[in-house]
C-alpha positions in Angstrom: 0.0 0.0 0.0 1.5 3.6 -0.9 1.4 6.1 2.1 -0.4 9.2 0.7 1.9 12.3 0.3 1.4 14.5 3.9 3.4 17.6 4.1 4.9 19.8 7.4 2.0 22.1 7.3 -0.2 19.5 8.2 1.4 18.5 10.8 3.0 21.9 12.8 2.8 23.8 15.4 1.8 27.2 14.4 3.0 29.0 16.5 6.6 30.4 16.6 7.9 32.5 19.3 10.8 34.8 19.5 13.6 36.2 21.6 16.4 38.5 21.4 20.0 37.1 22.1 20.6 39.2 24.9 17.8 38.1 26.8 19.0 36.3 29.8 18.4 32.5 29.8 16.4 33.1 32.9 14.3 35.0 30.7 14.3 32.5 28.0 13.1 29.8 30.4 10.2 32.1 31.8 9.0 32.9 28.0 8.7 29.2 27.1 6.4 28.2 30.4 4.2 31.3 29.6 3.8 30.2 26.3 4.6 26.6 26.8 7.0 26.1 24.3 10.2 23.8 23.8 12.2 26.3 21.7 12.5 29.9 20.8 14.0 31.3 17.9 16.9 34.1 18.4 16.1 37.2 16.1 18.7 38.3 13.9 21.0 41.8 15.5 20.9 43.1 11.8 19.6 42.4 8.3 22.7 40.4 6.8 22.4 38.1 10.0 20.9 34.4 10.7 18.4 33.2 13.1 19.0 31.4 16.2 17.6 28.9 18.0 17.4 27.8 22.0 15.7 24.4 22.7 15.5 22.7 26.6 18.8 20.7 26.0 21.2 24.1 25.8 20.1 25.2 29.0 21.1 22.1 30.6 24.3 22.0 29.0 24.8 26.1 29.0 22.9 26.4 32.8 22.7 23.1 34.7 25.7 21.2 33.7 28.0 24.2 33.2 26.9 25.3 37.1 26.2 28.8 35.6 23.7 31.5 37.4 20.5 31.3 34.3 20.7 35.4 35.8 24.1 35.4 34.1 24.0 33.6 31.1 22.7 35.3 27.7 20.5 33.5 25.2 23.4 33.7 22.0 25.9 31.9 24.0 24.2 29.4 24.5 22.2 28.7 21.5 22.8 27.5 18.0 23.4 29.0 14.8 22.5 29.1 12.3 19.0 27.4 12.8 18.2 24.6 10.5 14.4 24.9 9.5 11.9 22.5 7.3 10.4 24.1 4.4 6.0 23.9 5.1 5.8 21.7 1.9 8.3 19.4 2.6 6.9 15.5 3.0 6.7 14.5 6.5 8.8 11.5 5.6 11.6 13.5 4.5 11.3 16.3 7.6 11.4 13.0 9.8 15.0 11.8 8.2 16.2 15.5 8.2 15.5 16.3 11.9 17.1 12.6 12.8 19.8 12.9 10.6 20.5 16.2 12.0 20.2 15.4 15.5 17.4 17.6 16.3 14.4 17.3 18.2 12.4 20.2 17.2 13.2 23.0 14.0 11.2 25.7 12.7 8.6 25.7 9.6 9.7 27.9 6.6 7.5 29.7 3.8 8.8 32.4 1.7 11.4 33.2 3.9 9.4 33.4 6.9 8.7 31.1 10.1 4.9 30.5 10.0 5.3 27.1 12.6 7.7 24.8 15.1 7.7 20.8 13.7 9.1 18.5 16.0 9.7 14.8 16.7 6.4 14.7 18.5 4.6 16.0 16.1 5.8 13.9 13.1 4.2 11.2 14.7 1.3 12.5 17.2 0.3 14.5 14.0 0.8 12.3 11.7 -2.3 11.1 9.5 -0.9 8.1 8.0 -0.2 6.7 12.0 
């Protein structure tokens, strides 16, 4: 039986939240429980700049692990950059391999150069019509 073709739209998050890089991972932390969210993407300082992103595993290694205040400890060093994101008409299928092959757990959703969502591991599955 052939799977039918199911793209990232269908299965995101839409919702995408923000943060600036200076924003203290304290900060960060109390942004993603208000809007209960595993990652925040890090706006770019100027024009000619990339996107960053800050998921739950860099404050354990930036915060927890490193013994560092969260008080003291701003969102770009800790996050990573550039951000690797999934294009909204990408097949699930493919999203799934690029996300494992990558390493990642979670990645923004792109359309015409903007984030309209957040697709994750969880989401490739829970979402998922063909499960």
């Amino acid at each position: 039986m052939k799977k039918e073709f199911q793209s990232v739209r269908n299965v995101m998050t839409p919702m995408v939240e923000f943060i600036d890089g200076m924003a203290t991972a304290k900060e960060a932390v109390v942004q993603m429980r208000q809007k209960n969210v595993d990652a925040l993407i890090v706006k770019r300082r100027h024009p000619n700049d990339v996107c960053g992103i800050v998921v739950i595993k860099d404050f354990i290694k930036g915060v927890i692990i490193s013994e560092r205040n969260s008080d003291e400890v701003n969102v770009y060093e800790i996050m990573t950059k550039p951000v690797i994101s999934v294009p909204a008409d990408m097949d699930v299928r493919y999203a799934a391999m690029l996300l494992v092959k990558a390493g990642l757990r979670i990645a923004p959703v792109e359309e015409k150069g903007e984030f309209i969502g957040m697709i994750s591991l969880s989401t490739l599955v829970l979402g998922n019509l063909l499960f």
